[in-house]
C-alpha positions as CSV (number, residue, x, y, z in Angstrom):
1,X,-58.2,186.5,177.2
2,X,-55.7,186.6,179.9
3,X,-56.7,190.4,181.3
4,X,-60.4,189.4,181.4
5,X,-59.4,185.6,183.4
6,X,-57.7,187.6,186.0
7,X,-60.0,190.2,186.2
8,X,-62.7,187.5,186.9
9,X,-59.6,185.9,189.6
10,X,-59.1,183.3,187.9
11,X,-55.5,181.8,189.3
12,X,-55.0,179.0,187.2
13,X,-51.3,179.3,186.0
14,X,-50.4,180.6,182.7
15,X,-47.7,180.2,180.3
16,X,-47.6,182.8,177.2
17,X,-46.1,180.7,174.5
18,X,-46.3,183.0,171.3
19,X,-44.1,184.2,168.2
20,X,-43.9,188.0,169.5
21,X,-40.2,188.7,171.7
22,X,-40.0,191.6,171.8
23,X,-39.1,192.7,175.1
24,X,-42.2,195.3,175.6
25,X,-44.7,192.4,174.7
26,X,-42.7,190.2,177.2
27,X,-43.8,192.7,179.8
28,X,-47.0,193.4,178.5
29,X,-48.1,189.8,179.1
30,X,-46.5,189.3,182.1
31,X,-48.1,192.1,183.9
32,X,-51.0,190.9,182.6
33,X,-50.7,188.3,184.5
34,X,-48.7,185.7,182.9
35,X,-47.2,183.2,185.0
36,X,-44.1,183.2,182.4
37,X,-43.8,183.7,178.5
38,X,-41.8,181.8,176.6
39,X,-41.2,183.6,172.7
40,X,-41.2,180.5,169.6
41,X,-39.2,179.3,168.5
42,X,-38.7,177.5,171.9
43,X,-36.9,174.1,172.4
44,X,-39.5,171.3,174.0
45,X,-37.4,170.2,177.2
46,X,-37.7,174.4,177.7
47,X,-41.1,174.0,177.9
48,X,-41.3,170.8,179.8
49,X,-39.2,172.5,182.6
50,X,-41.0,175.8,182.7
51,X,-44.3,173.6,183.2
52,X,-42.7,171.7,185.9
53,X,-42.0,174.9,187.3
54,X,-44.8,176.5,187.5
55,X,-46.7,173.1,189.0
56,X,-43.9,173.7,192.0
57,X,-44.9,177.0,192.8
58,X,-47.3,177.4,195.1
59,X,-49.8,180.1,195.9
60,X,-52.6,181.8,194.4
61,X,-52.3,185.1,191.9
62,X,-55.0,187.3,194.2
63,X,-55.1,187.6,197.4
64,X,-58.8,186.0,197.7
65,X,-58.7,183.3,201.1
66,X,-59.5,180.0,200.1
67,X,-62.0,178.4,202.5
68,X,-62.8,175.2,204.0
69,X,-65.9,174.7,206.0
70,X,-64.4,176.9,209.2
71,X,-60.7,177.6,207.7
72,X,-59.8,179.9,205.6
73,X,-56.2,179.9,204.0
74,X,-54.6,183.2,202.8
75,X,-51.9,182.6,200.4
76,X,-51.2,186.4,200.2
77,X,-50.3,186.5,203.7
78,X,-49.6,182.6,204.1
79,X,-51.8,182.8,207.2
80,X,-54.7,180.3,208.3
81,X,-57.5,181.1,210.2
82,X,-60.2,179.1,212.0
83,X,-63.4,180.3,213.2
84,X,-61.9,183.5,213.3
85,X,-58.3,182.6,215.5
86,X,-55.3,182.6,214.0
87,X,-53.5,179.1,213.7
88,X,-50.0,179.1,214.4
89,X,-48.5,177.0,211.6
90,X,-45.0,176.5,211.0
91,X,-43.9,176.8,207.7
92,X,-44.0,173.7,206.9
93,X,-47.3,173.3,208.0
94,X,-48.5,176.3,206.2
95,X,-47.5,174.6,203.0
96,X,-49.4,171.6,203.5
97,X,-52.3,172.6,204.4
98,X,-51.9,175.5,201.3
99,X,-51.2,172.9,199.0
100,X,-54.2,170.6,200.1
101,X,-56.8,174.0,200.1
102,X,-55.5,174.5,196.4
103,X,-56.7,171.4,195.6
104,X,-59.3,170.9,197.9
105,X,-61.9,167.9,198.0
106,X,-59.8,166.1,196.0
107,X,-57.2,163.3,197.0
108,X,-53.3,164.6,197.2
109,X,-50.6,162.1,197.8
110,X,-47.7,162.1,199.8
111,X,-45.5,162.1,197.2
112,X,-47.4,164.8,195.5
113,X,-46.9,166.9,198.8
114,X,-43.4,165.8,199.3
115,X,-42.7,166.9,195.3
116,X,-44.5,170.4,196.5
117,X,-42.1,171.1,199.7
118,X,-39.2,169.3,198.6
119,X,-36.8,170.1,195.1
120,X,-34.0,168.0,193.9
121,X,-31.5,169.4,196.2
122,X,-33.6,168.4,199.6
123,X,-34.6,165.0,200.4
124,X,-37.7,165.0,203.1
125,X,-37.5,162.8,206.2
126,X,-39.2,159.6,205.2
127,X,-41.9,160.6,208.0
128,X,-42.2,164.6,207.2
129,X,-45.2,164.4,205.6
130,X,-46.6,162.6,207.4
131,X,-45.8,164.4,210.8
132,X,-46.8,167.6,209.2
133,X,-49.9,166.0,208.8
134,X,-50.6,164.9,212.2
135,X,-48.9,168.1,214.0
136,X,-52.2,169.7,211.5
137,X,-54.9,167.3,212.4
138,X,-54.3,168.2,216.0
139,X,-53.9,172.2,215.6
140,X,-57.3,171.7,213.4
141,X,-59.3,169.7,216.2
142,X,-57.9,171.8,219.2
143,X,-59.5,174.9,216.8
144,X,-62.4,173.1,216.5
145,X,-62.3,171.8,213.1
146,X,-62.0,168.3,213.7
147,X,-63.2,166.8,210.6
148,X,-61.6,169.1,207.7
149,X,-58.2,166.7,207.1
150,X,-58.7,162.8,206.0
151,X,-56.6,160.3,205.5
152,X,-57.1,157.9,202.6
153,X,-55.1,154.6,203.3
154,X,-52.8,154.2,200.7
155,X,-53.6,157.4,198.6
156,X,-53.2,160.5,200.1
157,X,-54.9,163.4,202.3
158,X,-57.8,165.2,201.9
159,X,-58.8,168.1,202.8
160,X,-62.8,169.4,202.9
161,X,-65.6,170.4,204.5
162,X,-67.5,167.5,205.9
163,X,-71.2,166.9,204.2
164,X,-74.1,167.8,206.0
């Protein structure tokens, strides 16, 4: 099942949970294309963790662009493009505007962002989301993509192509 989802691109993650340890089937399932494989009999806060993990890792499996009206967002080479011209993104900016292409169309808080750029070890600015955000908007408009990032008072960013 897992050969034939990533041979159709599928990047959703993927964590093997199965009785076989061995260390050859470890292998064989993560170059499969396991996100990570975890052998039973497996403590629960285990798995709890390596789920958390994998929700803070970024980045799609191929190296397909995701795109956005006029953007397109390359995970493989963390490069964005509009109408063709490179933006230059710091990386900060990179990983917004990554984060909201994953999950494009659909409504990402702040906190969700900060949760995505931030671990336990670094506290963001109360404002760096934010800023990131605005320093975007601009670099979008001034490539002529004006209408790809929203806000939604009180509930996060979105990021899509507008509606004809």
């Amino acid at each position: 099942v897992l050969k034939t989802l990533r041979e159709e691109r599928c990047t959703a993650k993927v964590l093997v949970l199965t009785a076989r340890t061995e260390v050859p089937d470890r292998v064989a399932g993560l170059r499969m294309g396991a996100d990570d494989y975890l052998p039973k009999p497996f403590a629960f806060d285990e798995l709890l963790a390596r789920v958390d993990a994998l929700g803070r890792r970024g980045g799609a499996l191929s190296s397909d662009a995701m795109e956005i009206g006029p953007l397109t967002v390359d995970s493989a080479s963390r490069t964005a493009h509009c109408q063709g011209a490179r933006l230059e993104l710091t990386a900060r900016e990179y990983s917004v505007l990554a984060c909201l292409a994953r999950r494009q169309g659909s409504i990402v808080s702040r906190e969700e962002l900060e949760d995505r750029l931030y671990d336990e070890h670094n506290f963001p600015m109360s404002n760096a989301v934010p800023a990131a955000i605005s320093r975007l908007r601009n670099k979008l408009s001034e490539a002529g993509a004006r209408d790809l990032l929203r806000t939604h008072r009180g509930l996060g960013y979105v990021l899509e192509a507008p509606r004809a």
